[in-house]
N, C-alpha and C positions, 0 to 999 in steps of 0.2 A: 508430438503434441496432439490435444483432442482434436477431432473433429466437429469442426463448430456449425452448425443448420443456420448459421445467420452468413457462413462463407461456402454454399456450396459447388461442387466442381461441375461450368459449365459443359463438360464431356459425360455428365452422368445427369442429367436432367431429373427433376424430383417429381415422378407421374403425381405424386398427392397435391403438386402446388402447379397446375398446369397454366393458371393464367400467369404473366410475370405479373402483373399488378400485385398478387398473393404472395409470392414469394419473399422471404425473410430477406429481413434489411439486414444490410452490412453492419460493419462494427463502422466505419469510415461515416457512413451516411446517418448512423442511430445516434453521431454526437455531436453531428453538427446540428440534429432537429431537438435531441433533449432539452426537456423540458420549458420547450417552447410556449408562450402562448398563443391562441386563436390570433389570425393575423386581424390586422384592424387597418383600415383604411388611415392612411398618412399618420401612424405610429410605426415606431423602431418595431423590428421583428425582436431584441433581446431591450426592452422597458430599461432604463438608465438605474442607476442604485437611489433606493428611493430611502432618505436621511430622516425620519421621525421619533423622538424619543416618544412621542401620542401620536393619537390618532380622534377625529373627531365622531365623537358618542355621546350624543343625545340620546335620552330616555333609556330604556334598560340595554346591560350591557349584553351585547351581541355582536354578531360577524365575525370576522377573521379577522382583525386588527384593529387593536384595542391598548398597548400598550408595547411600546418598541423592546422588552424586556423579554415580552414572550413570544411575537411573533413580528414579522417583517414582509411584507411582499417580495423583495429582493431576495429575504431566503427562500419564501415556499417555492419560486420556480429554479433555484438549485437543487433544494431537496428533490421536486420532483424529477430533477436532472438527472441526479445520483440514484435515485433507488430505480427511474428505468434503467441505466446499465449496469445495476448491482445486478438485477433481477429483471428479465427485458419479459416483458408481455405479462408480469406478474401484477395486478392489478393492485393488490394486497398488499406489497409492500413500503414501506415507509421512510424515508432516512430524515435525519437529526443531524443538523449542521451546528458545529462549536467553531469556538477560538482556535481550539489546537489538536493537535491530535493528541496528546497527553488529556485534554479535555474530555475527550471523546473515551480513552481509554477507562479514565477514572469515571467519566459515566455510568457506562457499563458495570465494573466491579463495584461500584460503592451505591448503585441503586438496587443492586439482588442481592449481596451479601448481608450477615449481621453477625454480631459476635456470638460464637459458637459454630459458626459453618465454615467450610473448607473451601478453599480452592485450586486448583490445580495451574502452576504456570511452566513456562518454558524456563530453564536455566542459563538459553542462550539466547534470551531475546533482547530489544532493544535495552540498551543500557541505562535507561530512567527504568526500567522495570524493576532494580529492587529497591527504592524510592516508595514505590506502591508497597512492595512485598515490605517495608517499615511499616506506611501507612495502615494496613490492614495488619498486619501485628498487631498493631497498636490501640486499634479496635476490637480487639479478639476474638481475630480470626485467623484460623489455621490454615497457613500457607504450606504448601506443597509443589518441591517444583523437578524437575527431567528431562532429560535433554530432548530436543526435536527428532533428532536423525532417531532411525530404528521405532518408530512409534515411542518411546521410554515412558510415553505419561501413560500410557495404556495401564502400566505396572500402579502407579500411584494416584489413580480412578476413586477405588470406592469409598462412598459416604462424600464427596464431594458434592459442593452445590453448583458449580461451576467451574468451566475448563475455558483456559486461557490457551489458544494455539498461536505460531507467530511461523507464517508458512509461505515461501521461502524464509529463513531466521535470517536477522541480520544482527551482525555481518555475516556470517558463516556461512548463510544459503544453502541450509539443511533444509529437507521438504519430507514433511511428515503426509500419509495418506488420511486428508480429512475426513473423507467417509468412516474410514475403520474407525478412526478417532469420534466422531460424532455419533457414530452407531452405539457404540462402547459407552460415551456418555448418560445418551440417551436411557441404554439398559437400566442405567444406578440411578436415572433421575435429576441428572448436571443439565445445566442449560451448557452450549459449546458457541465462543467466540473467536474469529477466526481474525486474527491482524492482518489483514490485505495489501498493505502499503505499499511493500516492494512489487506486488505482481500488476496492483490495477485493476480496478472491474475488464480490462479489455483482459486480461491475463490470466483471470482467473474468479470463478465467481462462486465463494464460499457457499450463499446462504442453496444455490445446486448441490452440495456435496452436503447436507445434511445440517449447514451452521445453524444457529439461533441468528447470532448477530456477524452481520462483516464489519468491521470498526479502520479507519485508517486515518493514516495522514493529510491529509488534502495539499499538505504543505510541499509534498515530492511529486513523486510523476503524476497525479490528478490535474495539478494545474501548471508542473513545469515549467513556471518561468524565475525560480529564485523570489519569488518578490511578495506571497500571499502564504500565510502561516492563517493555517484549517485543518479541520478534522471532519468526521461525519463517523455514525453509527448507519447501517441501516440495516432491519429487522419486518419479517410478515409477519407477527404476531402484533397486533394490535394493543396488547396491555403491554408485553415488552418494549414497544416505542413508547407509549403513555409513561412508561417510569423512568425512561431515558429523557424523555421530554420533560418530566418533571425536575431532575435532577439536573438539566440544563438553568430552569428558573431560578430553581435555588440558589445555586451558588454562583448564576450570574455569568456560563462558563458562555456567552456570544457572539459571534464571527458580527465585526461590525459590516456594514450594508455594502461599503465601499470594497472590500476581500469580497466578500458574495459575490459579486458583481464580476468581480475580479476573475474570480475562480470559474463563475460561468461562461462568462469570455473567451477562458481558455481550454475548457472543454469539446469547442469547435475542432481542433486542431491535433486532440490528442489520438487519436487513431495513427496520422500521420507521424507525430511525435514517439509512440511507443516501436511503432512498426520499425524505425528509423534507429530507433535507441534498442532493441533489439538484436537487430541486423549488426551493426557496431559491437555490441557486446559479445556477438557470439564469434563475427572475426576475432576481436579481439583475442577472445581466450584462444582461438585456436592456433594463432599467430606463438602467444605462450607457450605454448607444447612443448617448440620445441628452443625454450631458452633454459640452459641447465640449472642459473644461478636462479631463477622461478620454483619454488617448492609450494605444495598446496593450495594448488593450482583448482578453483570451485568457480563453476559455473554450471547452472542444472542443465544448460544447452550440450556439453558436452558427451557424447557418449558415454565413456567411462568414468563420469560423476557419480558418484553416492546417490546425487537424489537427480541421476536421470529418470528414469523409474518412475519415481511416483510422478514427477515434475510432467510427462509424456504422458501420464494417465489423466491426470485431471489440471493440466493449466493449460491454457492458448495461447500461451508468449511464455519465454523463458527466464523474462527480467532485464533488464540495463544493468546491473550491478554484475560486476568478477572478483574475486577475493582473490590474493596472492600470497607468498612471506616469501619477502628477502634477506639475504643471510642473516642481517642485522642491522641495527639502530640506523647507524653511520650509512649504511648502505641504501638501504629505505633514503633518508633525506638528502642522498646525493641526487636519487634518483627524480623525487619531489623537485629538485630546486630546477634539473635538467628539462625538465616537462611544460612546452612551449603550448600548446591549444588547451592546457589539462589547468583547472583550477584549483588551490588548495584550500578546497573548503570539504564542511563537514556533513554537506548534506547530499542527496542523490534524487536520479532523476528529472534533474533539468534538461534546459536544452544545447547548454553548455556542459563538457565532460567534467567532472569534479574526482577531485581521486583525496585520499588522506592516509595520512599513518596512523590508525587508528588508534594503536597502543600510546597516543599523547594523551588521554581523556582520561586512561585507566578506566578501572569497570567492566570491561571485554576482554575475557580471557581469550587473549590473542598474542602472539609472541611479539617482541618490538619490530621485526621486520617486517608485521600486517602489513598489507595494500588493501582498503576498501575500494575500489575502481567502478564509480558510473559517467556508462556511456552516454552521448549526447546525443546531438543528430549532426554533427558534424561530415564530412564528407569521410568513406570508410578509410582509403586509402591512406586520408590525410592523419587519421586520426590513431591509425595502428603505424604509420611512421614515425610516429612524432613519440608514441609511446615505447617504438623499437631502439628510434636513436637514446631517448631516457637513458634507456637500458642499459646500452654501451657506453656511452657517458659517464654512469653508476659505476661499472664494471671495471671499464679505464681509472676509476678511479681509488677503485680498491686495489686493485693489483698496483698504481703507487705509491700508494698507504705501503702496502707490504713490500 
């Protein structure tokens, strides 16, 4: 993994940062203070979710809140939450809080594009993605899309106005190197957005590697607890928020006060939470290795993964997510039904383990015996037991099938 100057090693001391008071904050300590306000005598350190469809405005219209449609106090101090750990000591940048992260997504593409321009997406991204790729058809505009692994979109770049990247891919957990990818953009003139979902601002922080935009889910590991559906863009270019932000108004796409709130909340925690869901994940796979009936076997923590590689150049974390295929259908859902701490839902990055057979959705060219697998923060032991005896459970049960 990189080396991150907000985790340095107290056996190599930083002569350029001699006082500690200078020295860079943690990941741990920069999310329990995000986006805090100035503390106030006998007020909450995090201000409760504050419910106004108005606000009161006498005489001309002015200040920051004027209308519950386009701004909130509740969101500005998330926003400011998200774009320090998008981008930590970046003054400049901005983030844009939605309803969803589909929200978020369509923001992004449908406030730069127009009919007649191109765009470049992944062909292995998340599975609402050709939804969009309708959508902008539809509007006429020329979709273009390549797989993640291997750079591929490199190949199908020019005359593009914009590059969709989705790094690590889900499910598949391909990791394409954004730099070369945004360097390359750049050249032709594409703005480059980077889908962050899986990795986290602790995991990996796009708009470092050259992105325009980092756009994600808020709905996964940002806020972790299953229970708050968000999104967020955030971008340093100040008219590139301005048109994300506009395209929020429009169509009305708004995380209500009480999710904000929600989502701020659980920000405190997530250092601890990824570090934890991590650590799990990476047992996890390596526990896999050595089970036969496990075939493609992805997890970028792995040594001998595809996208160890890039994954070790430019991320901080390796993800909570491990992708598997078991022999088959039958097989997969023995193994689902065996799995005691593991939940069968469709989402990742909580702080309960969720796991699914993804081939039930269709849309993810993935064989029917997929395993999406995210780790939780569950105890490790417990949680690669429970996933081993699965296993044999599955196993035992095929060989009385046959």
């Amino acid at each position: 993994m990189r080396t991150d100057p907000a985790h340095p090693d107290p056996a190599d001391p930083d002569p350029a940062h001699p006082d500690p008071a200078a020295r860079p904050l943690g990941d741990g300590t920069r999310v329990v203070r995000a986006g805090l306000p100035e503390p106030v005598k006998n007020e909450p350190p995090l201000p409760g979710p504050v419910f106004a469809a108005h606000f009161h405005l006498p005489g001309d219209v002015e200040g920051p809140y004027t209308y519950g449609r386009d701004t909130n106090p509740t969101w500005t101090l998330l926003e400011r939450a998200i774009a320090e750990l998008e981008a930590p000591g970046d003054a400049s940048a901005e983030a844009v809080v939605f309803a969803s992260g589909m929200a978020a997504v369509s923001a992004v593409l449908l406030s730069r594009v127009r009919a007649g321009d191109t765009v470049v997406l992944p062909d292995d991204g998340y599975q609402a993605l050709p939804l969009v790729h309708e959508q902008l058809r539809a509007y006429g505009v020329e979709v273009r899309t390549a797989a993640t692994a291997g750079d591929a979109q490199l190949d199908v770049l020019d005359g593009a106005r914009l590059l969709w990247i989705e790094t690590p891919s889900n499910p598949g957990l391909d990791v394409c190197d954004v730099r070369r990818l945004a360097d390359a953009a750049h050249a032709t003139g594409a703005l480059v957005a980077v889908d962050n979902t899986l990795a986290t601002p602790l995991g990996q922080r796009p708009l470092e590697l050259g992105a325009d935009f980092s756009v994600a889910s808020g709905t996964k590991g940002l806020t972790g607890h299953g229970d708050v559906l968000l999104g967020y863009v955030v971008c340093r270019d100040p008219e590139l928020a301005a048109g994300v932000r506009a395209w929020r108004k429009i169509v009305g796409a708004i995380p209500g006060p009480m999710e904000a709130w929600l989502a701020h909340r659980s920000l405190a925690t997530l250092s601890l939470r990824t570090n934890r869901q991590w650590a799990n994940a990476s047992a996890l796979a390596e526990a896999l290795t050595a089970r036969a009936e496990v075939r493609g076997l992805r997890h970028p923590g792995l040594p001998d993964d595809p996208s160890h590689k890039n994954a070790a150049r430019q991320m901080w974390g390796y993800g909570s997510v491990v992708s598997f295929t078991l022999p088959d259908k039958a097989h997969a859902e023995r193994f689902m039904r065996a799995l005691r701490l593991v939940e069968d839902a469709t989402s990742f990055g909580g702080v309960r383990s969720t796991a699914e057979r993804r081939g039930r959705w269709g849309g993810d060219a993935v064989p029917e015996g997929f395993i999406r697998f995210s780790a939780g923060v569950e105890d490790t032991e417990d949680l690669v037991a429970d996933v081993l005896a699965a296993l044999d459970i599955a196993l035992a049960g095929a060989s009385a099938d046959s």
